[in-house]
DRENPA-3360 file (N, C-alpha, C; in nm, 2 decimals, always signed):
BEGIN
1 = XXXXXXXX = +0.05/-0.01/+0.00/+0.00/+0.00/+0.00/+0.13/+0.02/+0.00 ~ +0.58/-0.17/+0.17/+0.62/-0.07/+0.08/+0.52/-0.06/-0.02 ~ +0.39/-0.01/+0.12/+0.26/-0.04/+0.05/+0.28/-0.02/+0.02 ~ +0.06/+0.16/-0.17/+0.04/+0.15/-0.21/-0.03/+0.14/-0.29 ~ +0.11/+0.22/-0.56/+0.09/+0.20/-0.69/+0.20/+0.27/-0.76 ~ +0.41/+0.12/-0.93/+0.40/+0.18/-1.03/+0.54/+0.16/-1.15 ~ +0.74/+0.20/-1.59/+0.86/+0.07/-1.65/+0.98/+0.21/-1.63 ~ +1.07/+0.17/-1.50/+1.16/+0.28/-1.51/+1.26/+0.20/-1.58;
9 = XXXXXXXX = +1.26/+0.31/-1.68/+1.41/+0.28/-1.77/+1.44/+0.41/-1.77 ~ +1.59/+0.48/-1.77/+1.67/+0.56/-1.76/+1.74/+0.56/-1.87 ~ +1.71/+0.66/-1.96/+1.84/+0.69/-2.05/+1.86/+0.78/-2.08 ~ +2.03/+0.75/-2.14/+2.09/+0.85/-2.14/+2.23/+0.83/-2.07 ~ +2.31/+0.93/-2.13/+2.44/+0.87/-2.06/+2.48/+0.91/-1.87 ~ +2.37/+1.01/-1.89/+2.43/+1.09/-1.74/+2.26/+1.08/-1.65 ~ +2.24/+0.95/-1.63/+2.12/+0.93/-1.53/+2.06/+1.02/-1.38 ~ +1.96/+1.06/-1.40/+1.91/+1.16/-1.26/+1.91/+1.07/-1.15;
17 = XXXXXXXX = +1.98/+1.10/-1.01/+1.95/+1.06/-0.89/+1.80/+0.99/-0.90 ~ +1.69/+1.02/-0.95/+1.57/+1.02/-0.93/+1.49/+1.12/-0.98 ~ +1.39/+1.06/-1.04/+1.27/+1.15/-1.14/+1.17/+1.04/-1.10 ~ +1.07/+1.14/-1.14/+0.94/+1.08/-1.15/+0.93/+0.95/-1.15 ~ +0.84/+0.81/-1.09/+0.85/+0.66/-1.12/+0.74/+0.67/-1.15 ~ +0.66/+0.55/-1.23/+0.53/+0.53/-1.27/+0.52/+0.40/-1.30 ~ +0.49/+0.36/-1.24/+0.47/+0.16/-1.22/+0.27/+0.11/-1.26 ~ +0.28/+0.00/-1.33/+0.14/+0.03/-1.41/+0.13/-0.16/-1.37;
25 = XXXXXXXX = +0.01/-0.22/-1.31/+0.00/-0.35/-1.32/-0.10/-0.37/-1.34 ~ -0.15/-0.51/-1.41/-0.30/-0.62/-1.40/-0.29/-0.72/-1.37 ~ -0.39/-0.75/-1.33/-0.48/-0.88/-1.29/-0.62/-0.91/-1.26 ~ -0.63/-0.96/-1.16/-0.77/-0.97/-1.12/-0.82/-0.94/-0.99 ~ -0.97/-0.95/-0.98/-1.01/-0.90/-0.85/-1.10/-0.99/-0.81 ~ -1.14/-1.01/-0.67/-1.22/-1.13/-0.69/-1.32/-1.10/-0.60 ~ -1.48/-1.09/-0.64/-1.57/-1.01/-0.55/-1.69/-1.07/-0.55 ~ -1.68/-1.11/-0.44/-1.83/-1.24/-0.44/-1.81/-1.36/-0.49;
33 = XXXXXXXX = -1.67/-1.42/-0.51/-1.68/-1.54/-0.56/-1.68/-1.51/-0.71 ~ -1.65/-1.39/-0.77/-1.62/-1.39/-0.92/-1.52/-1.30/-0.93 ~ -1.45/-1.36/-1.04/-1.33/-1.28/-1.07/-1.34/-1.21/-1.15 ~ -1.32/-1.04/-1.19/-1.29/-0.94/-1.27/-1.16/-0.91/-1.30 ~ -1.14/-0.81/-1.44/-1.01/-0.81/-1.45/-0.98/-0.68/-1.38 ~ -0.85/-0.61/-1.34/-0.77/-0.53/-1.24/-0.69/-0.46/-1.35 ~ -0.66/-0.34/-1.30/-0.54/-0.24/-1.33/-0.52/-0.20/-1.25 ~ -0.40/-0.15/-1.24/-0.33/-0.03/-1.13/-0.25/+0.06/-1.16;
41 = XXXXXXXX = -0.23/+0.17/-1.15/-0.09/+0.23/-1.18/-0.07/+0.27/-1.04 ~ +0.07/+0.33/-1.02/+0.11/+0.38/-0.87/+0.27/+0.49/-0.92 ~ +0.22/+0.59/-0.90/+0.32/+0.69/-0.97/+0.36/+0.83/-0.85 ~ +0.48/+0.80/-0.87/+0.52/+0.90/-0.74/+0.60/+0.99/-0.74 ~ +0.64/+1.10/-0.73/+0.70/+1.21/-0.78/+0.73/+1.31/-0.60 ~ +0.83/+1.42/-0.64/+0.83/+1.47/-0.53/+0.72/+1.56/-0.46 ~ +0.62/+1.51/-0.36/+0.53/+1.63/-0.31/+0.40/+1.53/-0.35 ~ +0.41/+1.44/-0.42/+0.25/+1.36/-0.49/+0.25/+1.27/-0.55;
49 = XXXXXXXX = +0.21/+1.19/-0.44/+0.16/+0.99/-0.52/+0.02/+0.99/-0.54 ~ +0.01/+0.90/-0.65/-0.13/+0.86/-0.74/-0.16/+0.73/-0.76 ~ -0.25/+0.70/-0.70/-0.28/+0.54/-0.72/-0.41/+0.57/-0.80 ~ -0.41/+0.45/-0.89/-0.56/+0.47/-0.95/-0.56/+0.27/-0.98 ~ -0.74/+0.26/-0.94/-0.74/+0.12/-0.94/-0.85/+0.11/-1.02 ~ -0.83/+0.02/-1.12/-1.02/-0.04/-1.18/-0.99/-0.20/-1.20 ~ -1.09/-0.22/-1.14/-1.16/-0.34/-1.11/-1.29/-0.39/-1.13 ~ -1.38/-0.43/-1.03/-1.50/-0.44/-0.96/-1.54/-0.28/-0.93;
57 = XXXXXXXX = -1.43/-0.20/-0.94/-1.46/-0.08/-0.87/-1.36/+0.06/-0.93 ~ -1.38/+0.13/-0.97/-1.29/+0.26/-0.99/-1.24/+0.34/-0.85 ~ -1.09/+0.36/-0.86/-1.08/+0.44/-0.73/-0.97/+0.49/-0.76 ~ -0.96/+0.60/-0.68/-0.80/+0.68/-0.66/-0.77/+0.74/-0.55 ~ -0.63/+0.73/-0.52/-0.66/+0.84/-0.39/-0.45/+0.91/-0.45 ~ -0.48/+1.01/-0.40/-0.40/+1.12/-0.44/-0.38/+1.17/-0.30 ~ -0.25/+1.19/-0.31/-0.18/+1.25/-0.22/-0.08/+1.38/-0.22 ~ -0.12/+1.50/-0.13/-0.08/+1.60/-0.21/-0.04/+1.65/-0.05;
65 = XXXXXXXX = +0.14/+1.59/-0.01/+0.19/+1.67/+0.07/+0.22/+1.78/+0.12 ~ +0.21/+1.87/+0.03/+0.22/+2.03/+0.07/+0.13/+2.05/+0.12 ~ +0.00/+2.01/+0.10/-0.14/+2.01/+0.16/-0.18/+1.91/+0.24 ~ -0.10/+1.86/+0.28/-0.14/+1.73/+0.37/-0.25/+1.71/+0.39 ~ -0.28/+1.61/+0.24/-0.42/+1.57/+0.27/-0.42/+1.48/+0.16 ~ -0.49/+1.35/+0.17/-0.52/+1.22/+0.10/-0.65/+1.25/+0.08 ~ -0.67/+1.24/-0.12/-0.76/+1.25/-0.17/-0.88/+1.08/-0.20 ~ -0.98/+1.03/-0.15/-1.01/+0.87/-0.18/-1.12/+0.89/-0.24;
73 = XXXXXXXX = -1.08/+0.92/-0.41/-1.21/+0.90/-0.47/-1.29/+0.80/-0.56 ~ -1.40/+0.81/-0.55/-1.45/+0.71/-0.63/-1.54/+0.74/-0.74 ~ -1.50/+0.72/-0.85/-1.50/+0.74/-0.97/-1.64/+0.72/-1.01 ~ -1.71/+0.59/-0.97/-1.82/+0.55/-1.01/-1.92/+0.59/-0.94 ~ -1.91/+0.65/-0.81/-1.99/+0.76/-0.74/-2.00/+0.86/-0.80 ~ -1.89/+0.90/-0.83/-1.84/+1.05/-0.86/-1.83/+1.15/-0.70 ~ -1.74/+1.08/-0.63/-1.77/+1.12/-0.51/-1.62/+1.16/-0.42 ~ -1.59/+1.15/-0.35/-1.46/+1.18/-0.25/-1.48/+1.20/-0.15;
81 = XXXXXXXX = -1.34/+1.23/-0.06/-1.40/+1.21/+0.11/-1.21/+1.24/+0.09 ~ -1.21/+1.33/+0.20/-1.07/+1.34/+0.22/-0.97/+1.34/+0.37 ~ -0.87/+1.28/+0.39/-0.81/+1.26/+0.50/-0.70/+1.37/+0.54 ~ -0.74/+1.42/+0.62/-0.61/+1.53/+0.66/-0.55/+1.51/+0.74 ~ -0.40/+1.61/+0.74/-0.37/+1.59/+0.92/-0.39/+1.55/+0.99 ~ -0.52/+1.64/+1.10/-0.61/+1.60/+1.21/-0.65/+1.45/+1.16 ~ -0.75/+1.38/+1.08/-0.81/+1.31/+1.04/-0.67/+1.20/+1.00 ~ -0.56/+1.20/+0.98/-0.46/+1.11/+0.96/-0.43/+1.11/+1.09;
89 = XXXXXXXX = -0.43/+1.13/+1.19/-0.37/+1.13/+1.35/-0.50/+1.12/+1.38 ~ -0.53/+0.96/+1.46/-0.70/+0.99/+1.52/-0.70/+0.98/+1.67 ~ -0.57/+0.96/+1.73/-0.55/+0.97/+1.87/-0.60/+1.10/+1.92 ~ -0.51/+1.19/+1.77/-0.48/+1.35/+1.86/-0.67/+1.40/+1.78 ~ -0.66/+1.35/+1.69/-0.88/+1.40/+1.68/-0.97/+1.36/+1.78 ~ -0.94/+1.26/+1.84/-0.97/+1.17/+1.95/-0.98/+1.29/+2.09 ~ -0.87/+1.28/+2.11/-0.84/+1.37/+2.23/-0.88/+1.52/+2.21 ~ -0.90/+1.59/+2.08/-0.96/+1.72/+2.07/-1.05/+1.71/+2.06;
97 = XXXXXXXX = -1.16/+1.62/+2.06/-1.30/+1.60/+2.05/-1.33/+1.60/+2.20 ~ -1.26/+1.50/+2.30/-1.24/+1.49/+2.40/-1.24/+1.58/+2.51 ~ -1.19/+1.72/+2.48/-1.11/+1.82/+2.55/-1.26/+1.96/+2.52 ~ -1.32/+1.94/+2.42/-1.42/+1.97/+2.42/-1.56/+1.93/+2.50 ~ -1.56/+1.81/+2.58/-1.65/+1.77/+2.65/-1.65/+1.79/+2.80 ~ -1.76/+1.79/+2.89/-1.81/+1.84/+2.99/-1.72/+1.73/+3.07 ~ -1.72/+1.70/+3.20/-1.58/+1.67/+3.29/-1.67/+1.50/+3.28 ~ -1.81/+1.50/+3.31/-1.82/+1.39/+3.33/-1.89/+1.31/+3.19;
105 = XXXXXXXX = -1.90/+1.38/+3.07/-1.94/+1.31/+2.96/-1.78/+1.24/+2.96 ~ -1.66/+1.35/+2.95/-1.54/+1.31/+2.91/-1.49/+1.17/+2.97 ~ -1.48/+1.16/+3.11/-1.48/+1.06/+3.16/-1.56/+0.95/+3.09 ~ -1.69/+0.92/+3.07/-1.77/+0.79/+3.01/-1.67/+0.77/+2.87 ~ -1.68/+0.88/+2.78/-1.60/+0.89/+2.64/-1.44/+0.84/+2.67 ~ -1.41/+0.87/+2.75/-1.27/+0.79/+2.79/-1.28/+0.67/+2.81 ~ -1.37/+0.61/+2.91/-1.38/+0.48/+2.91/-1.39/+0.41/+2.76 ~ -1.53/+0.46/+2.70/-1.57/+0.43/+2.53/-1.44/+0.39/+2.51;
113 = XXXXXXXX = -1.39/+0.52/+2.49/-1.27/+0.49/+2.36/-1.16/+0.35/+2.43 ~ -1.11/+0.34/+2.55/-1.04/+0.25/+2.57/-1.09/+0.10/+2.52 ~ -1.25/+0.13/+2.51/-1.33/-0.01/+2.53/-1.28/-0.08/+2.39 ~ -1.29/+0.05/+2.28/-1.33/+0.06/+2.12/-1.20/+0.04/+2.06 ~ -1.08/+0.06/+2.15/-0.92/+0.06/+2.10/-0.91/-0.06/+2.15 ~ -0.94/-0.12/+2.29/-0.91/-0.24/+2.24/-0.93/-0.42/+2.21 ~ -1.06/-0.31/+2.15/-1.09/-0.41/+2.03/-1.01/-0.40/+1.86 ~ -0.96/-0.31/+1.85/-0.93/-0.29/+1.73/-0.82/-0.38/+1.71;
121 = XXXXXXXX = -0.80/-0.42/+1.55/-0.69/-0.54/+1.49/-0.57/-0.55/+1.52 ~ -0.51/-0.64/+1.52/-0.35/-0.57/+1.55/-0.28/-0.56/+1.46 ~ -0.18/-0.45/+1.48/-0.09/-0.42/+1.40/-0.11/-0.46/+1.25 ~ -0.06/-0.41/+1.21/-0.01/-0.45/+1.00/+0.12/-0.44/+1.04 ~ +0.21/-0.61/+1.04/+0.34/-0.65/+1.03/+0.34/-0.72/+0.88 ~ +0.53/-0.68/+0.91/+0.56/-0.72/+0.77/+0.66/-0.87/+0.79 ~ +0.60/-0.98/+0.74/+0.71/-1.12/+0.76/+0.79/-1.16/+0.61 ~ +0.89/-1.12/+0.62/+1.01/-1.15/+0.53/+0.97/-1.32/+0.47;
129 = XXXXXXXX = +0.96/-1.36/+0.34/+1.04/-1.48/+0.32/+1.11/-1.52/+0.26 ~ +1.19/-1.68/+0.20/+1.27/-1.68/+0.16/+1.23/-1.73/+0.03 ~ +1.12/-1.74/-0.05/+1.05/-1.74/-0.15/+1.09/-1.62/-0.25 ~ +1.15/-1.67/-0.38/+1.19/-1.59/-0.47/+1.05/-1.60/-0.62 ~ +1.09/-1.52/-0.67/+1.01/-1.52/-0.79/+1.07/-1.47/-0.89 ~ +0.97/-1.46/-1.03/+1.06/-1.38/-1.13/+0.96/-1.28/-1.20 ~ +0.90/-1.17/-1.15/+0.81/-1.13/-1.26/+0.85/-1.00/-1.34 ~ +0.77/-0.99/-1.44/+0.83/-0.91/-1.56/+0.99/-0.86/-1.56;
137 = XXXXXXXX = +1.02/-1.04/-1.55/+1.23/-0.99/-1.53/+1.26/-0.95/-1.41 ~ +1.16/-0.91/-1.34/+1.26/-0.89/-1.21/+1.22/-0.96/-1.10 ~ +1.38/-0.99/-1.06/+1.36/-1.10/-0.93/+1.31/-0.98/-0.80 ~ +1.25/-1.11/-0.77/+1.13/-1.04/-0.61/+1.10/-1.13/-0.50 ~ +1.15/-1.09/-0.37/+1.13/-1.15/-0.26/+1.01/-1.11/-0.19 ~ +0.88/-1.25/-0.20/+0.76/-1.28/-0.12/+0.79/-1.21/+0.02 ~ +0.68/-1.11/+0.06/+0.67/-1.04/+0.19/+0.55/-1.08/+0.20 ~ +0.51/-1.11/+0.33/+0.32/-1.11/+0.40/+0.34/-1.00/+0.47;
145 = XXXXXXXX = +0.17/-0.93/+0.50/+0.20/-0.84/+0.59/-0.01/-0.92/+0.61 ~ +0.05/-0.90/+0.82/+0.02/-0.99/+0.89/-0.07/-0.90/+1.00 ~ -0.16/-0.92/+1.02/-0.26/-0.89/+1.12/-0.26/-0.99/+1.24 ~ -0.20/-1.01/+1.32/-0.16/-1.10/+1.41/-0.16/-1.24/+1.31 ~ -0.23/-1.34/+1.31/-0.26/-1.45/+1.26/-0.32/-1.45/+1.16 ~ -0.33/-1.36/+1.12/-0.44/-1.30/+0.99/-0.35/-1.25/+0.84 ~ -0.34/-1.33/+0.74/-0.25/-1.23/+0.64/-0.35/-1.16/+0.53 ~ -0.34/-1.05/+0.57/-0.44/-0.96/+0.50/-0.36/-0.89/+0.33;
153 = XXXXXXXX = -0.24/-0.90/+0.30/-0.16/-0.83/+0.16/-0.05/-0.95/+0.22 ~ +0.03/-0.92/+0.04/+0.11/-1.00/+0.01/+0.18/-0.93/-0.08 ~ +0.31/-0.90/-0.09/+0.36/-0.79/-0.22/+0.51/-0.91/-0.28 ~ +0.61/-0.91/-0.37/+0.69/-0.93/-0.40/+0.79/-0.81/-0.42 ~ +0.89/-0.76/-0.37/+0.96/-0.70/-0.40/+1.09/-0.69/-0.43 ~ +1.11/-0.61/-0.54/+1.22/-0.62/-0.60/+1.33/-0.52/-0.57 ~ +1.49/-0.55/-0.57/+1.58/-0.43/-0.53/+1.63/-0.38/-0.66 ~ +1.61/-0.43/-0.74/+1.66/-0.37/-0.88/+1.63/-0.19/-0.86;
161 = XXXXXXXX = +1.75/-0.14/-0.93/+1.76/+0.01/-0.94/+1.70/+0.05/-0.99 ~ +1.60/+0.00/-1.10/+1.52/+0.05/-1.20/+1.42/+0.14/-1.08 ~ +1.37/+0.07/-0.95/+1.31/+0.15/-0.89/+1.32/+0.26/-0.78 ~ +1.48/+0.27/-0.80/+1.52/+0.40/-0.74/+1.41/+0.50/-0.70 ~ +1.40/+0.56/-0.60/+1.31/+0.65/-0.56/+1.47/+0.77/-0.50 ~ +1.44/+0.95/-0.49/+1.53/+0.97/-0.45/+1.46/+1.00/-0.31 ~ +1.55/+1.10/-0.21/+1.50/+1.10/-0.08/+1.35/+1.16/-0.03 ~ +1.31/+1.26/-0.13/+1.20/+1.32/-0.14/+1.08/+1.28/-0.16;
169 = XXXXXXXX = +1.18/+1.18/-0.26/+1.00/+1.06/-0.28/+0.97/+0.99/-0.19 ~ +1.08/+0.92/-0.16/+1.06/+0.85/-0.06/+0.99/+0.87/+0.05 ~ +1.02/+0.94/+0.10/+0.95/+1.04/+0.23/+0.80/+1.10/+0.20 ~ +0.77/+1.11/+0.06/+0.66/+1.18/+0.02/+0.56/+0.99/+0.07 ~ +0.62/+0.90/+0.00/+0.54/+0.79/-0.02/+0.52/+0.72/+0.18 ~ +0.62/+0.75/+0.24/+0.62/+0.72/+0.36/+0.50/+0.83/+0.46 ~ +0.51/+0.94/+0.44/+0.40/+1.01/+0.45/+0.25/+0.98/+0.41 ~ +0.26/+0.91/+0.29/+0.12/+0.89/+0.24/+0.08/+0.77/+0.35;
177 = XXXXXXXX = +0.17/+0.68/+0.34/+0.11/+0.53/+0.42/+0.11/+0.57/+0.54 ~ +0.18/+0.66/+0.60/+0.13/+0.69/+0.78/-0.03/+0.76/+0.77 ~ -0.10/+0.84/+0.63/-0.25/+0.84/+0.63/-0.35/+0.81/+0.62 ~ -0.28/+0.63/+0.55/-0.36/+0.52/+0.54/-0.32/+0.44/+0.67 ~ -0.23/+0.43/+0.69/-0.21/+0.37/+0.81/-0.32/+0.40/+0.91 ~ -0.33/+0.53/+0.92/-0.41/+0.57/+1.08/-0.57/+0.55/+1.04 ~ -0.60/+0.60/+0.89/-0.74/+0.55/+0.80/-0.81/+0.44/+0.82 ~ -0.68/+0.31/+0.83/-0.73/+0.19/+0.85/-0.73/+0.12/+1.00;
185 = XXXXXXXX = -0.72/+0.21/+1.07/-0.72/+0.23/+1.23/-0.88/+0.28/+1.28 ~ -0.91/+0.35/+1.21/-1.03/+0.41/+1.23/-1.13/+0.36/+1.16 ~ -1.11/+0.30/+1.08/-1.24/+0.20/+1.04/-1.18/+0.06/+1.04 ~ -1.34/-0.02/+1.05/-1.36/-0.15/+1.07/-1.27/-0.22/+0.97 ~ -1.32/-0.19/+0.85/-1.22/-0.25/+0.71/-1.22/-0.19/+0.62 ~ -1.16/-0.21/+0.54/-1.06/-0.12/+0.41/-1.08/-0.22/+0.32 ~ -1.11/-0.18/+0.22/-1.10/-0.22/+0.06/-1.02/-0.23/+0.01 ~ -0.98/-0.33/-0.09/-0.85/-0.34/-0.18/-0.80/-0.22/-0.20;
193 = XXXXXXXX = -0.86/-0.12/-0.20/-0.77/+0.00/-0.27/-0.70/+0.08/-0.19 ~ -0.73/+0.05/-0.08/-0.66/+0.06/+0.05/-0.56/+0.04/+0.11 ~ -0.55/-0.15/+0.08/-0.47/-0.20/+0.09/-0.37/-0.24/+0.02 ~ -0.40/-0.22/-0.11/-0.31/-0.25/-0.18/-0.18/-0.12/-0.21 ~ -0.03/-0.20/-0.26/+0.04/-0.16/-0.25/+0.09/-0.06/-0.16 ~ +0.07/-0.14/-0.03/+0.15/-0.06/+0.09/+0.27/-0.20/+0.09 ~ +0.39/-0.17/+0.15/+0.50/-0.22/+0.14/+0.62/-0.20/+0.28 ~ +0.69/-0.30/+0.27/+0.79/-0.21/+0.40/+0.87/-0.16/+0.40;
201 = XXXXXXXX = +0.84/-0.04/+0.39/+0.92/+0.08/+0.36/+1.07/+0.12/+0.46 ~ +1.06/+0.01/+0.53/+1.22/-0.01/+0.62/+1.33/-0.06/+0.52 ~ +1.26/-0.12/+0.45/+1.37/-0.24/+0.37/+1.33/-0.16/+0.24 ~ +1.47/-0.23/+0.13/+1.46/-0.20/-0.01/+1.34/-0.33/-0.03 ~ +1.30/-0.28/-0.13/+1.23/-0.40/-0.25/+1.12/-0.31/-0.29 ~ +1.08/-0.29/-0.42/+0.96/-0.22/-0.46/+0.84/-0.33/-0.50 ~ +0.70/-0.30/-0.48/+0.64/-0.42/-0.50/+0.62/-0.43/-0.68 ~ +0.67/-0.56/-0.75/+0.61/-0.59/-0.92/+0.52/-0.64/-0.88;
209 = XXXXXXXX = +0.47/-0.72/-0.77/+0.32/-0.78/-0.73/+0.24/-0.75/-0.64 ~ +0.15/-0.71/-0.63/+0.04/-0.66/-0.45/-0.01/-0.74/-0.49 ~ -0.10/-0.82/-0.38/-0.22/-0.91/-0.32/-0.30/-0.83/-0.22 ~ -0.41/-0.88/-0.20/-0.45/-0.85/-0.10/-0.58/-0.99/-0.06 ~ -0.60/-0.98/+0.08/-0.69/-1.10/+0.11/-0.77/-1.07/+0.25 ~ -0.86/-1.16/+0.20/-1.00/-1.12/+0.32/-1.03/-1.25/+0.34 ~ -1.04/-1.28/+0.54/-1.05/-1.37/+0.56/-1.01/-1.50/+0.50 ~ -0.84/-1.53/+0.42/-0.78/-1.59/+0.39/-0.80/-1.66/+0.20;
217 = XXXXXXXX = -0.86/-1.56/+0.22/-0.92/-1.56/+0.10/-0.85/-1.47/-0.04 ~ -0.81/-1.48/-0.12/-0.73/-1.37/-0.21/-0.80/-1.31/-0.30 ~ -0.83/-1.16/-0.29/-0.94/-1.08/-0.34/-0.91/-0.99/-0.44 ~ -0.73/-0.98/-0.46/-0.67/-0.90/-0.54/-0.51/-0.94/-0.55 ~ -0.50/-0.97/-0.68/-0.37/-1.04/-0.75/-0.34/-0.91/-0.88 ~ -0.23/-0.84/-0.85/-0.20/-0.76/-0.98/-0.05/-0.77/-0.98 ~ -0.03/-0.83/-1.13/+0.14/-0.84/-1.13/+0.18/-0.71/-1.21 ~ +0.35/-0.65/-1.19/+0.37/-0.54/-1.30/+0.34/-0.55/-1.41;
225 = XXXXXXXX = +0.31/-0.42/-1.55/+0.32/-0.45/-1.64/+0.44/-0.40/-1.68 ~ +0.49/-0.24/-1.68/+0.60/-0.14/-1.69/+0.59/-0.08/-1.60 ~ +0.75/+0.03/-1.65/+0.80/+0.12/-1.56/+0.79/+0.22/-1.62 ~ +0.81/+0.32/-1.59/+0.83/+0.45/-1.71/+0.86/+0.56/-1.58 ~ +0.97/+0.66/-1.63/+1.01/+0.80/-1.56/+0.91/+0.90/-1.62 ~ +0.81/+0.96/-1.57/+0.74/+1.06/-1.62/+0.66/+1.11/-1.50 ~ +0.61/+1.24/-1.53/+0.56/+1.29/-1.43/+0.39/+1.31/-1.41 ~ +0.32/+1.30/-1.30/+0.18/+1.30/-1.32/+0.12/+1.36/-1.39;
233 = XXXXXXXX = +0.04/+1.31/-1.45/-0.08/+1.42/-1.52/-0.12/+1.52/-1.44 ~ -0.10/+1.63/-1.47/-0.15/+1.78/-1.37/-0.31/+1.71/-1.31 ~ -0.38/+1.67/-1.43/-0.53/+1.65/-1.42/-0.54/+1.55/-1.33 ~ -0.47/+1.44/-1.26/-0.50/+1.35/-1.17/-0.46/+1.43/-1.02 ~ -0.40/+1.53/-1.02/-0.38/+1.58/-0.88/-0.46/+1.63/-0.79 ~ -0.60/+1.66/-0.86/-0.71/+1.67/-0.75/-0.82/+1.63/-0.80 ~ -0.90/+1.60/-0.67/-1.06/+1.54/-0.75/-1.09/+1.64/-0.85 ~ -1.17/+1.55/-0.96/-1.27/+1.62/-1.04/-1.38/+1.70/-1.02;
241 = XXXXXXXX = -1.34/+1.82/-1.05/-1.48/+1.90/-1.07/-1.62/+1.85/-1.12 ~ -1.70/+1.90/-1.00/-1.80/+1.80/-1.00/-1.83/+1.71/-0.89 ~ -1.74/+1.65/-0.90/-1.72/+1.56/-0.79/-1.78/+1.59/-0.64 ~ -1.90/+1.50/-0.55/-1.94/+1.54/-0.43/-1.84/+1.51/-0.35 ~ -1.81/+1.59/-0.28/-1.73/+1.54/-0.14/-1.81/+1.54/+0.01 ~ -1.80/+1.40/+0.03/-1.84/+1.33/+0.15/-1.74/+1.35/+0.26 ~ -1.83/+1.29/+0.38/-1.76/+1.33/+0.51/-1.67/+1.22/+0.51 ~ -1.56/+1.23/+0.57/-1.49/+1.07/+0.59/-1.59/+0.97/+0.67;
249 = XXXXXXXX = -1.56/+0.86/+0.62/-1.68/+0.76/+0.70/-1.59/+0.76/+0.83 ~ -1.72/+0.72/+0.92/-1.71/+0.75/+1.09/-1.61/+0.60/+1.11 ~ -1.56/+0.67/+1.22/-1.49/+0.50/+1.34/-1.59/+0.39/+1.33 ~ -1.51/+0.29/+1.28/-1.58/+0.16/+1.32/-1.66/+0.12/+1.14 ~ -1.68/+0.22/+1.09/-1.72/+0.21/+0.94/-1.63/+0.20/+0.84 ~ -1.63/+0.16/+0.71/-1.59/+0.20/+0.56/-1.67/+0.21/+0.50 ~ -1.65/+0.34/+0.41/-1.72/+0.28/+0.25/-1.71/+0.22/+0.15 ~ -1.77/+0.13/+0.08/-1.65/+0.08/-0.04/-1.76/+0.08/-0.11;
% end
């Protein structure tokens, strides 16, 4: 989601530290016991990553660091709902909502929330294996990423330089997943587009493959297709005009 979306080839005699990446995959999606076909791209540049998914479903979410704020829209709605700051940190929205109430509502609301936290999933870990692959040419080492006993994504990653990121990006993409990160803390469950291509961004490897799976079940399989150094379309950097924007769905909810 080293979550999560994106044929870098470099030429030329005198290669850039880092430009633009744009990684493009298919496959399938599998929804209700039927399988549809999948795309992805995942394209990341300094200040703004773009995921865009079709499936069972149209979606994108756009991230635009300077504005710290994750765009999650859906295409087939014509709709959006966006994650900020506050709304990417739900401890500290938690506790300002909190600090707002009367001495003894706050008290019960404290209790609530400890009740509601801990119930919530555990962690998203990442388990290394020693399973190699080969896809579109590049070798890639099988990662699970693990809900206690639960494996919810699956990526292969690859260290080939083709997917050099420089320090900017990097950090741009590490930012985005601390807003899905805390997103999928706050609600019950997240949808493939969610989940997919997040990764462990501790370690080298870029993902040529995301999975994703529900209740052990595999609900999204997209392998690379290409790489390409180019830079976003201006036009994918913010929702579409037009477009309704919704409230983020509440704790304990998603929409998909």
């Amino acid at each position: 989601m080293r979550s999560v979306l994106f044929a870098l080839l470099l030429w030329g005699i005198a290669q850039p530290a880092a430009a633009q990446l744009t990684t493009t995959y298919a496959g399938t999606q599998t929804v209700d016991g039927k399988q549809v076909p999948a795309s992805a791209q995942f394209s990341v540049e300094d200040g703004h990553v773009a995921m865009i998914m079709r499936g069972a479903r149209s979606a994108r979410m756009i991230f635009d660091a300077k504005a710290q704020v994750l765009h999650i829209i859906s295409d087939d709605d014509k709709s959006y709902f966006d994650i900020d700051q506050a709304a990417g940190n739900p401890m500290a929205m938690m506790q300002e909502q909190l600090a707002k109430m009367p001495a003894n509502q706050r008290a019960m609301a404290e209790q609530m929330m400890k009740s509601a936290m801990g119930s919530q999933p555990p962690p998203l870990t990442y388990v290394w294996s020693n399973e190699k692959k080969t896809i579109a040419g590049y070798e890639c080492t099988r990662v699970d990423g693990m809900r206690g006993s639960d494996k919810t994504t699956e990526y292969c990653g690859s260290t080939s330089a083709d997917f050099k990121m420089s320090d900017a990006e990097r950090k741009t993409v590490l930012a985005m997943q601390s807003y899905l990160r805390n997103f999928t803390i706050m609600v019950k469950t997240a949808d493939d587009s969610t989940r997919a291509f997040q990764w462990d961004t501790d370690t080298d490897g870029y993902p040529v493959l995301t999975r994703c799976y529900t209740n052990g079940m595999m609900t999204l399989d997209l392998a690379l297709q290409s790489v390409a150094r180019q830079p976003i379309a201006k036009g994918l950097l913010d929702p579409p005009k037009g477009y309704k924007k919704i409230e983020m769905p509440a704790m304990g909810r998603a929409g998909r």
